[in-house]
C-alpha positions as CSV (number, residue, x, y, z in Angstrom):
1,X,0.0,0.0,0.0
2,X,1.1,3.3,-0.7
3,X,0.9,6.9,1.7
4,X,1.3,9.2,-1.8
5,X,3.5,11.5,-2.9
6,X,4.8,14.6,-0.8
7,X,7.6,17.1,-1.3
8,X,10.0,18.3,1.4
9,X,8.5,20.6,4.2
10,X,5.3,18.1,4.3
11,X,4.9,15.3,7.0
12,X,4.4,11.6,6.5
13,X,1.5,9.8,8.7
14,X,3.3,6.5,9.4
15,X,0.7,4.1,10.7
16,X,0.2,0.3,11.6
17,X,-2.7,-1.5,13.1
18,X,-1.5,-4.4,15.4
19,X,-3.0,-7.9,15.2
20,X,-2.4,-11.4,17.1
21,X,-3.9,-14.7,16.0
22,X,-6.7,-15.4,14.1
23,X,-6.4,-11.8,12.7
24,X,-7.7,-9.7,15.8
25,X,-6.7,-6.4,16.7
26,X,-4.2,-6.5,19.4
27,X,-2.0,-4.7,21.8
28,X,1.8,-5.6,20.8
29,X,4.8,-6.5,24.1
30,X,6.3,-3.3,22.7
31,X,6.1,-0.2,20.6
32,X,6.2,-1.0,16.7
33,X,9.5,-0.1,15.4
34,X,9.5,1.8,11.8
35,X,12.6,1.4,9.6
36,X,12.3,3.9,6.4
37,X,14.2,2.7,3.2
38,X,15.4,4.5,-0.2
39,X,17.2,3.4,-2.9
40,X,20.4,4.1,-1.3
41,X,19.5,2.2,1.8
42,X,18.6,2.7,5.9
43,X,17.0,6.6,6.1
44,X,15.7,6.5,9.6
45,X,14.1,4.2,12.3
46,X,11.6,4.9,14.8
47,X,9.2,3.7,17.4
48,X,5.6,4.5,16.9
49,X,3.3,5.8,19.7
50,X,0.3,4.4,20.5
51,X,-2.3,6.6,18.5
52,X,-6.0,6.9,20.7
53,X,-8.4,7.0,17.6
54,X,-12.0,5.9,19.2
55,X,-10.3,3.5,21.4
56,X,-9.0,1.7,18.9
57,X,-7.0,-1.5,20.1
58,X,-3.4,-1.9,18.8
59,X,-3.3,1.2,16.6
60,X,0.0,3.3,16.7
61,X,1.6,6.0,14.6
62,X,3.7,9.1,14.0
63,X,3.7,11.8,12.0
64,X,7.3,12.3,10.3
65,X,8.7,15.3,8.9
66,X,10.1,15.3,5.7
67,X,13.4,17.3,6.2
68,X,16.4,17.3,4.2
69,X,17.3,13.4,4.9
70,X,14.2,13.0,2.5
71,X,15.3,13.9,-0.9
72,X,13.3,13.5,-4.1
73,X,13.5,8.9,-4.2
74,X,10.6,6.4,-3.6
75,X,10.6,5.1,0.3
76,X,9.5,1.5,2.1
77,X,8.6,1.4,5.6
78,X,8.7,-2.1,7.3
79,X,7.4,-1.8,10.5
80,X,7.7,-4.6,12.7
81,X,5.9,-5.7,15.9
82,X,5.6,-8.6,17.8
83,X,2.0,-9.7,19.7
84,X,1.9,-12.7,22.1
85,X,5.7,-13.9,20.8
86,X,4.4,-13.8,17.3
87,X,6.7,-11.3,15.0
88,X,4.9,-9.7,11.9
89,X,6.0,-7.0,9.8
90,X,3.8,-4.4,7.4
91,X,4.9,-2.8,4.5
92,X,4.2,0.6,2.9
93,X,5.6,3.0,1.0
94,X,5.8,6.9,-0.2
95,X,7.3,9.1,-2.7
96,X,9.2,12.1,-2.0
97,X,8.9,14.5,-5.4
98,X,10.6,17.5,-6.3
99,X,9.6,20.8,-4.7
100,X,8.9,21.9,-1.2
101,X,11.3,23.2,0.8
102,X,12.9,21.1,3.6
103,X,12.3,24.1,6.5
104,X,8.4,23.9,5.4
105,X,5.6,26.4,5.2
106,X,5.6,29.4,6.9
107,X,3.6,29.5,10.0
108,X,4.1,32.7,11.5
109,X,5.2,36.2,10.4
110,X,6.3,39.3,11.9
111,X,6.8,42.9,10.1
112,X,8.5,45.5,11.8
113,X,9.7,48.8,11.0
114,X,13.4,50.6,12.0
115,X,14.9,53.7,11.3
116,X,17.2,51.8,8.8
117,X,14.3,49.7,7.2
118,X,11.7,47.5,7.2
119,X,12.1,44.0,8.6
120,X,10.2,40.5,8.8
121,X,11.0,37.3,10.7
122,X,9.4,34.5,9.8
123,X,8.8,31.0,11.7
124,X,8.8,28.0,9.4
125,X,7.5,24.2,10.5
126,X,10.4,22.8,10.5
127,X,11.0,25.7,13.5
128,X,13.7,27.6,11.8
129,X,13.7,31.0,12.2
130,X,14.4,33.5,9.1
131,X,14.8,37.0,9.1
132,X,15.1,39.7,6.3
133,X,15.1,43.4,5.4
134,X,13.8,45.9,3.1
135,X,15.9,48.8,3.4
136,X,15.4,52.0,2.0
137,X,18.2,53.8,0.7
C-alpha cells in the first residue's frame, strides 16, 4: 500500500494497526518499530506511539517530517511488531517528489519597522527562524 507522494517541508503519517492470532486487533509486548528505506538504503528508524483514535486497540503512529534526509526517491517502511511472541511486519511505501522546501511552510510572520528599514522574521514548520530586510536607501 502506498501513503502518496509529498515534497519536502510536508509530513508523513506513518501508521500500523497491530493484530495477534486469528487476525484480531491487538496490543503488541512493545512499541512497533519503523525502519524507512530509499534506494540508497537505511533513512531513519523509529518507534511509533500508540495513537488513541476511538479506542481503537493496537493502533499506533507518527507523524514524520520530511526534512532534508528526504530527498526526491521512492521510500518503504517495514514496521515490525511482535503480539503474544508472534513477529509480523507491514509494509508501505511513499514518494518524495521535487519541490517543497525542507524548513516547510511558513507559520508565522512578523513585520517591523526601523529607522534603517523594514524587517520581517518568519517561523517555518520545520522551526527555523528567518529574518530579512527591506531597506530604503
Amino acid at each position: 500500500m502506498s501513503f502518496g507522494r509529498y515534497q519536502q517541508g510536508e509530513e508523513v503519517w506513518l501508521r500500523v494497526q497491530c493484530f495477534g492470532t486469528n487476525h484480531v486487533a491487538s496490543w503488541p509486548t512493545e512499541a512497533p518499530v519503523a525502519a524507512v528505506y530509499n534506494s540508497a538504503g537505511l533513512v531513519t528508524q523509529l518507534q511509533l506511539p500508540m495513537v488513541d483514535e476511538r479506542g481503537q486497540v493496537g493502533l499506533f503512529g507518527l507523524r514524520v517530517y520530511l526534512n532534508t534526509l528526504f530527498y526526491p526517491d521512492y521510500y518503504r517502511v517495514l514496521t515490525r511488531y511482535r503480539v503474544a511472541g508472534k513477529c509480523s511486519m507491514e509494509e508501505e511505501s511513499f514518494e518524495v517528489i521535487p519541490g517543497g522546501d525542507a524548513d516547510g511552510a511558513v507559520i508565522s510572520l512578523y513585520s517591523f519597522l526601523h529607522p534603517s528599514g523594514e524587517f520581517i522574521i518568519q517561523q517555518r514548520d520545520g522551526g527555523r527562524l528567518f529574518a530579512g530586510g527591506n531597506p530604503r536607501w
